[in-house]
C-alpha positions as CSV (number, residue, x, y, z in Angstrom):
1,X,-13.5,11.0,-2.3
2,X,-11.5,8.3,-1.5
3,X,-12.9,4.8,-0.7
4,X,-13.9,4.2,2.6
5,X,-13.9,8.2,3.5
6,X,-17.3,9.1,5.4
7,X,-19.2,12.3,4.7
8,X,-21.4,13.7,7.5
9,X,-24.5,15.7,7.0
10,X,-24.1,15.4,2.5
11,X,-27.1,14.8,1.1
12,X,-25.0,13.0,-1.7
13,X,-23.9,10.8,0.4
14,X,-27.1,9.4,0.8
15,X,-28.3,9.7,-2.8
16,X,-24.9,8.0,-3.7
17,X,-26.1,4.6,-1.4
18,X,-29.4,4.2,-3.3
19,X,-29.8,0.5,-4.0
20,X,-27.4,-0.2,-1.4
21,X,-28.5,-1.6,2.4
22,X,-28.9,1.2,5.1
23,X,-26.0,2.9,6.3
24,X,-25.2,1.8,9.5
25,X,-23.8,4.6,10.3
26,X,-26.5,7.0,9.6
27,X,-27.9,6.7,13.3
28,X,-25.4,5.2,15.6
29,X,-28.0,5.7,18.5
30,X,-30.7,3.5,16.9
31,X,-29.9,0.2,18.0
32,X,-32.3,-2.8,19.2
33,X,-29.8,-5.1,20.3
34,X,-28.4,-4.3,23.4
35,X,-25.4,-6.8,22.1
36,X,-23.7,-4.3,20.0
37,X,-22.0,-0.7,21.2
38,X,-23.0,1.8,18.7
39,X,-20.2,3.8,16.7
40,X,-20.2,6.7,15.3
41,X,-18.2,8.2,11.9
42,X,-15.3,9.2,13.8
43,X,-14.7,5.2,14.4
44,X,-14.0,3.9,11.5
45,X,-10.1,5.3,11.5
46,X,-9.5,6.7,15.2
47,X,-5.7,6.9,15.1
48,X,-5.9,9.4,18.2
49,X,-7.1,7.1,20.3
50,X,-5.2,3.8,19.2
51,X,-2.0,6.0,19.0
52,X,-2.3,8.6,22.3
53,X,1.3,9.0,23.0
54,X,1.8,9.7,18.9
55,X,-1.1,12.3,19.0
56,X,-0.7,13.8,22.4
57,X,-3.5,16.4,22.7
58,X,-6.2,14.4,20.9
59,X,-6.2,16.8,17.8
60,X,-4.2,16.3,14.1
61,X,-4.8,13.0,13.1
62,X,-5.4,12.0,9.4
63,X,-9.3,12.8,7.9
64,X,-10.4,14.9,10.6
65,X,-13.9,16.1,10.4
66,X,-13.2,18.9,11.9
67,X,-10.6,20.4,10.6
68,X,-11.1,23.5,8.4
69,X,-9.2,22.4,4.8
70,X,-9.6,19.1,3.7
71,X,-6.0,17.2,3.6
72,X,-5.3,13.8,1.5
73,X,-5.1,10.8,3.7
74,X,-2.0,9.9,1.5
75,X,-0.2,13.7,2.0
76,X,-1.2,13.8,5.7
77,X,0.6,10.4,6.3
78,X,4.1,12.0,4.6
79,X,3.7,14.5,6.2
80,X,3.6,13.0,9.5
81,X,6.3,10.5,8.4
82,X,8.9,13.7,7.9
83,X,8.4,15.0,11.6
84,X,11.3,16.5,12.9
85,X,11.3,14.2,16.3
86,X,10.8,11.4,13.9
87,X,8.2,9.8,17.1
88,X,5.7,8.7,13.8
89,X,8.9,7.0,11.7
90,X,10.2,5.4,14.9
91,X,6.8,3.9,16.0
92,X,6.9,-0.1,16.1
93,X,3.4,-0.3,14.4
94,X,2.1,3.1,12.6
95,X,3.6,3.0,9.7
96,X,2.2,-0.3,9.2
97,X,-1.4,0.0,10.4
98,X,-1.3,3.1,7.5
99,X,0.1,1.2,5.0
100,X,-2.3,-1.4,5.6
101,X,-5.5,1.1,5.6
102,X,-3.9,2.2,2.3
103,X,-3.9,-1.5,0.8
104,X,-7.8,-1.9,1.8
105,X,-8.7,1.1,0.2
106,X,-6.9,0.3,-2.6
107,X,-8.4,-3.2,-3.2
108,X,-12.0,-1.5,-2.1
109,X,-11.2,1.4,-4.7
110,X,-10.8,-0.9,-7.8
111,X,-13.1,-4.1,-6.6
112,X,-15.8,-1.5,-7.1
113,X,-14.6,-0.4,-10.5
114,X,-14.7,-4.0,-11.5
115,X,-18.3,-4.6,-9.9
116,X,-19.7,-1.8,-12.5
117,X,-17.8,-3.4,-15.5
118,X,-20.8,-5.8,-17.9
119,X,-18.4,-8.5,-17.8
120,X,-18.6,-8.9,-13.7
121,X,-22.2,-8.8,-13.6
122,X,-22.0,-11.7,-16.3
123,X,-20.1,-14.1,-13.9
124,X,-20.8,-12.6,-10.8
125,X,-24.0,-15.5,-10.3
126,X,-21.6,-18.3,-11.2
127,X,-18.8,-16.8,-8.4
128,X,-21.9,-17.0,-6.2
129,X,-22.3,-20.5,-6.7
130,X,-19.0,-21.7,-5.3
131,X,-18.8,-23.1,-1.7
132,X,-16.4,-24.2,0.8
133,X,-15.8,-28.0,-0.7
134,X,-14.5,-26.3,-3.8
135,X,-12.2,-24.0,-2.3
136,X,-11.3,-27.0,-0.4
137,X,-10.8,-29.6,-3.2
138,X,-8.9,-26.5,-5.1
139,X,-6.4,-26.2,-2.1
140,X,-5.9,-29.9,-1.8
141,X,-5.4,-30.3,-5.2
142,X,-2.6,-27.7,-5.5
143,X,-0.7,-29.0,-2.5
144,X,-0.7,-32.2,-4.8
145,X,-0.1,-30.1,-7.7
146,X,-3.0,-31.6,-9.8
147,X,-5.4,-28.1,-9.9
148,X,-6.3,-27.6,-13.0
149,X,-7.5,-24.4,-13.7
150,X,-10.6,-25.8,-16.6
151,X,-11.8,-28.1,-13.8
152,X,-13.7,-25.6,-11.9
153,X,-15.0,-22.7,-14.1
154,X,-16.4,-20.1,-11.6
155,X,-13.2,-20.6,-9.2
156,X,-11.0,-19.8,-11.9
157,X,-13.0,-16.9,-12.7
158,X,-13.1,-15.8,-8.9
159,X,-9.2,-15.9,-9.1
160,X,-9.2,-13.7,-12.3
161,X,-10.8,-10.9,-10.5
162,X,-8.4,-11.3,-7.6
163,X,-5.3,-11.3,-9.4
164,X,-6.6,-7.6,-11.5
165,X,-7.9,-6.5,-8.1
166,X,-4.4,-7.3,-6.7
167,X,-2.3,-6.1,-9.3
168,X,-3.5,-2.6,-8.2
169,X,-2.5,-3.1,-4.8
170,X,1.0,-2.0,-3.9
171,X,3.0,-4.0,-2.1
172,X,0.8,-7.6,-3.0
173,X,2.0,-10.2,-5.0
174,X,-0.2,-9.7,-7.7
175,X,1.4,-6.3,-8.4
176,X,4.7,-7.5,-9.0
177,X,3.3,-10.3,-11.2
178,X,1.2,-7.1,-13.1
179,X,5.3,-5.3,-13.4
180,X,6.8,-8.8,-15.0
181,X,3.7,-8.2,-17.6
182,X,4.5,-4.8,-18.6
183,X,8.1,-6.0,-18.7
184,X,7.2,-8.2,-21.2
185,X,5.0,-5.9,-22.9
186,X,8.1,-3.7,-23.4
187,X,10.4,-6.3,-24.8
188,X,7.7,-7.4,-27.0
189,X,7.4,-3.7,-28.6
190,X,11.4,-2.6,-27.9
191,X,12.9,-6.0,-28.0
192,X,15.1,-7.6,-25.4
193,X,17.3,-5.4,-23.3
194,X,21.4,-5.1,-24.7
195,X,22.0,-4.3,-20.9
196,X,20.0,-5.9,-18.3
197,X,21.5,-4.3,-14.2
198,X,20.4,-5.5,-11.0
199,X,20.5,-3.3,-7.9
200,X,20.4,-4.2,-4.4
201,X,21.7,-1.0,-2.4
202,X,23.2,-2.2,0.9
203,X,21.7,0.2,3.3
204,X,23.2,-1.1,6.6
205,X,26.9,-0.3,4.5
206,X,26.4,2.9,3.5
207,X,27.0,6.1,5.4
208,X,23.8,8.2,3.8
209,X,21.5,5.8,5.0
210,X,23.1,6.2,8.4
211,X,23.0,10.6,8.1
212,X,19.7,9.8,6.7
213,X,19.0,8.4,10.1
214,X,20.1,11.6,12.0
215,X,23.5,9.6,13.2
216,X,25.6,13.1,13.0
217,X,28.6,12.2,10.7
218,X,30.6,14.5,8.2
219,X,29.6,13.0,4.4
220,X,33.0,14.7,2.9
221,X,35.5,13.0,5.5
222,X,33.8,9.9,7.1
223,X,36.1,8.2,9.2
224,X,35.6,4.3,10.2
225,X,35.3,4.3,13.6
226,X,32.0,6.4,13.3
227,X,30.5,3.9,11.5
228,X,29.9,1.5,14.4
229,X,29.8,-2.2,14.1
230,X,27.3,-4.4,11.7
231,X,24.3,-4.7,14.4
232,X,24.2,-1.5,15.4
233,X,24.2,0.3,12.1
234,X,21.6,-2.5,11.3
235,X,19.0,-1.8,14.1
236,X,19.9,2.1,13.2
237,X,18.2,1.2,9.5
238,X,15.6,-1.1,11.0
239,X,14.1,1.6,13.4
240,X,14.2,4.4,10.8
241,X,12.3,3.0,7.3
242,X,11.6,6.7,6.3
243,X,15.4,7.3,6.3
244,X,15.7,4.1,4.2
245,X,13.4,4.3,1.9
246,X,14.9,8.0,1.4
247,X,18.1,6.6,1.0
248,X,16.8,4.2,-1.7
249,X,15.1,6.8,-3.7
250,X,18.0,9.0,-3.9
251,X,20.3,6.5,-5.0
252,X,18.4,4.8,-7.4
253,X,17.1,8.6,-8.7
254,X,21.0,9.5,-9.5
255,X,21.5,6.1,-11.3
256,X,18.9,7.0,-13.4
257,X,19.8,10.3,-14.1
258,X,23.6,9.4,-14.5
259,X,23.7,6.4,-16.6
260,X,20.5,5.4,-18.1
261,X,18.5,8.9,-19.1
262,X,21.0,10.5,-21.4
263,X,23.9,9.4,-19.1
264,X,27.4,7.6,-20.7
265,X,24.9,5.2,-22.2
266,X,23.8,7.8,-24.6
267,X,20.5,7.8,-25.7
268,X,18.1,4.8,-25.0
269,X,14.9,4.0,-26.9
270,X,13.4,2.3,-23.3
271,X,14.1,1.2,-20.0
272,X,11.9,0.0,-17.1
């Protein structure tokens, strides 16, 4: 089960919070404080209410309860991203409210990992002891660029955990500073690279981006005056990232395929 996923009526799933404070979700009608509106499971990711016009009858969005056959949260959302009427792809803020649930869980999924590990427990009473005047004297310092990371011991220690928490996270910094290390953890068992290639594919300039996009042109015989000037073939790609990121897969796949991996090259020992 997937972080953050709720179970309803599993008596794991109240075994499994044993140690843990109450659920408050356990009974959403017990409340004392007439302050606070009581939820229910079904709140914590109701996409068919925040996204009516994308989920018109109420039913089919991601993690329903009540749906028959459990579906992955990560397989529903491509699957929704591949409709036909492309109303999911198109949508100004979807694809980003997913992508952001996907990041949480993510960092939730491997911040609890580390929490299990003997070497968190060891430090976690020292993280505990840090307070807002050293997170303050830290940021002051390294606008002045005089942190030092020996000066504060249990900061330093905090940041450790972020960065290995982060590098799991796609899409966060931290990640791509956790690919520059297993870059250098291949050259350092391979040795440097005889070719090094850098690849930007232009997506507004190419036509299978565009046919990616459902603009109706002929691949074999593209002529130029159905490729429409540089804004509109730019808000085309900015309105369809599914198509984009489709584009980019497939060209970067057939690179791979025809030059590194057994391609003219001829056989390589490694590449990244």
């Amino acid at each position: 089960m997937s972080t953050l996923e709720q179970k309803i009526d599993d008596e794991e799933a109240q075994s499994e919070r044993t140690g843990y404070v109450p659920d408050p979700l356990s009974n959403p009608q017990e409340c004392t404080n007439l302050d606070v509106i009581p939820i229910n499971n079904s709140g914590v990711l109701d996409v068919n209410g925040l996204y009516p016009t994308l989920f018109c009858y109420g039913r089919g969005a991601p993690e329903d309860q009540s749906r028959p056959i459990e579906i992955k949260f990560k397989e529903h959302i491509r699957y929704l991203l591949s409709y036909n009427d492309r109303r999911f792809e198109t949508n100004h803020s979807f694809i980003f409210v997913v992508f952001n649930l996907l990041q949480r869980r993510d960092a939730c999924f491997h911040a609890q990992l580390i929490a299990t590990k003997p070497y968190f427990h060891a430090s976690a009473n020292e993280i505990q002891s840090i307070n807002s005047k050293d997170i303050e004297m830290a940021l002051d310092n390294n606008s002045k660029r005089k942190y030092n990371t020996e000066s504060n011991s249990a900061l330093n220690k905090l940041l450790q955990h972020i960065k290995t928490i982060g590098g799991r996270v796609m899409g966060s910094a931290y990640s791509r500073t956790a690919l520059r290390t297993r870059i250098h953890a291949l050259i350092f068992n391979q040795g440097l690279p005889s070719i090094f290639l850098t690849l930007n594919p232009a997506d507004i300039h190419s036509p299978v981006a565009l046919y990616f996009a459902g603009v109706q042109l002929n691949l074999d015989k593209i002529q130029n005056e159905q490729l429409m000037d540089t804004y509109k073939r730019a808000e085309i790609i900015a309105s369809h990232p599914v198509a984009t990121a489709k584009f980019f897969h497939l060209l970067i796949t057939n690179i791979l395929d025809a030059v590194i991996m057994g391609g003219v090259l001829g056989p390589i020992k490694a590449y990244f």
